[in-house]
C-alpha positions in Angstrom: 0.0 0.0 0.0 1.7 3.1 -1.1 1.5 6.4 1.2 -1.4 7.9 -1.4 -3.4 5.2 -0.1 -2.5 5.1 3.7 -3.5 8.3 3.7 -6.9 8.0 2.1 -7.6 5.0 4.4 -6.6 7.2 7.3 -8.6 10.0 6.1 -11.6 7.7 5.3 -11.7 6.3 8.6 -12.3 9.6 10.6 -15.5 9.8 8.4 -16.6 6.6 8.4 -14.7 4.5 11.3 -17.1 4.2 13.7 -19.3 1.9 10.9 -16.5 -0.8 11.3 -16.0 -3.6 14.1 -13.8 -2.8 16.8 -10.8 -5.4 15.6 -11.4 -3.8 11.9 -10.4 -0.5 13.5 -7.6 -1.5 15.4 -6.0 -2.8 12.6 -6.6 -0.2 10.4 -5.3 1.7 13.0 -1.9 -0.6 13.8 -1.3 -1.1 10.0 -2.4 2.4 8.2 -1.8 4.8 10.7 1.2 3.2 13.0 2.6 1.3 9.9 3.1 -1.6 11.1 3.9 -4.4 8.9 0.7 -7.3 8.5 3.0 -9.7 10.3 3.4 -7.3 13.7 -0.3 -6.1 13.8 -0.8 -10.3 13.9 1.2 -10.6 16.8 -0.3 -7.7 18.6 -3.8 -8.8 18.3 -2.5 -12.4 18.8 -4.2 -13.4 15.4 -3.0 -14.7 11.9 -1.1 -12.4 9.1 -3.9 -13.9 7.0 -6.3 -12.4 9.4 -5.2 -8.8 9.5 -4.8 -8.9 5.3 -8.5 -10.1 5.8 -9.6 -7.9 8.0 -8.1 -5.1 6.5 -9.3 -5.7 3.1 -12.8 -5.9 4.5 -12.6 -2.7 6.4 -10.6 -0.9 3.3 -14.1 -2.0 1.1 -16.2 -0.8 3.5 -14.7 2.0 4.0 -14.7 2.9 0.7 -18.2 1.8 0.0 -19.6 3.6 2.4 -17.6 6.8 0.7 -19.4 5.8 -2.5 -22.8 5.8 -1.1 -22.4 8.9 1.2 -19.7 11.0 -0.4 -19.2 13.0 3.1 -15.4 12.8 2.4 -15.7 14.3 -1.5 -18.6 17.1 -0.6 -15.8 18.0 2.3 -13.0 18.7 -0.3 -15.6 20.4 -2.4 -16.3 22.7 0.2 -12.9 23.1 1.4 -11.6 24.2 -2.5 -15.0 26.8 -3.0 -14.0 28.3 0.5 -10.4 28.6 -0.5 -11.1 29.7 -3.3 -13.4 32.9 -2.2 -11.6 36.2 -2.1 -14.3 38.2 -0.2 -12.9 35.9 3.0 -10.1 36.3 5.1 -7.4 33.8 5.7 -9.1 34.1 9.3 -12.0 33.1 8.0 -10.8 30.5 5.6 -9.2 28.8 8.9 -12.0 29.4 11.3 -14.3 27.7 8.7 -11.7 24.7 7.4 -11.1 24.1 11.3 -15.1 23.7 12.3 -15.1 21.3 8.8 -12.4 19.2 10.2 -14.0 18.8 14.0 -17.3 17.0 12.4 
């Protein structure tokens, strides 16, 4: 998984992590966010390298078919770019505004 990905995962999951089974998140977590390798999030959660490749291919298509149903993740960036893009605003503004978008 190259870093593109890790960090469309990562970004995925704030939106949509809560939708996944605890294990699901914790190796999402271990391997996407710690980057550890399949074979040391096994031996932390005491299960299988086969397991976590499993699991995290399960959570990686729920995660992104949730994205595909829901888009919460692409009307964000949309927002994000219009609200950038706005002169009448203040960088202020602009960082008051992105900031409230990334808390929810």
């Amino acid at each position: 998984m190259n870093i593109n990905d890790r960090v469309k995962i990562s970004v995925l999951t704030k939106y949509y992590g809560c939708l996944l089974t605890e294990k699901q998140r914790q190796i999402v977590a271990m391997y996407v966010d710690n980057n550890l390798s399949l074979a040391e999030v096994g031996e932390e959660l005491n299960i299988t390298r086969q397991a976590v490749k499993d699991g995290l291919d399960k959570a990686i298509t729920t995660l992104q078919t949730y994205e595909n149903n829901l888009h919460f993740f692409a009307r964000d960036a949309k927002i994000k770019k219009i609200l950038i893009d706005k002169t009448a605003l203040t960088q202020a503004d602009i960082k008051k505004i992105l900031s409230i978008l990334e808390d929810n």
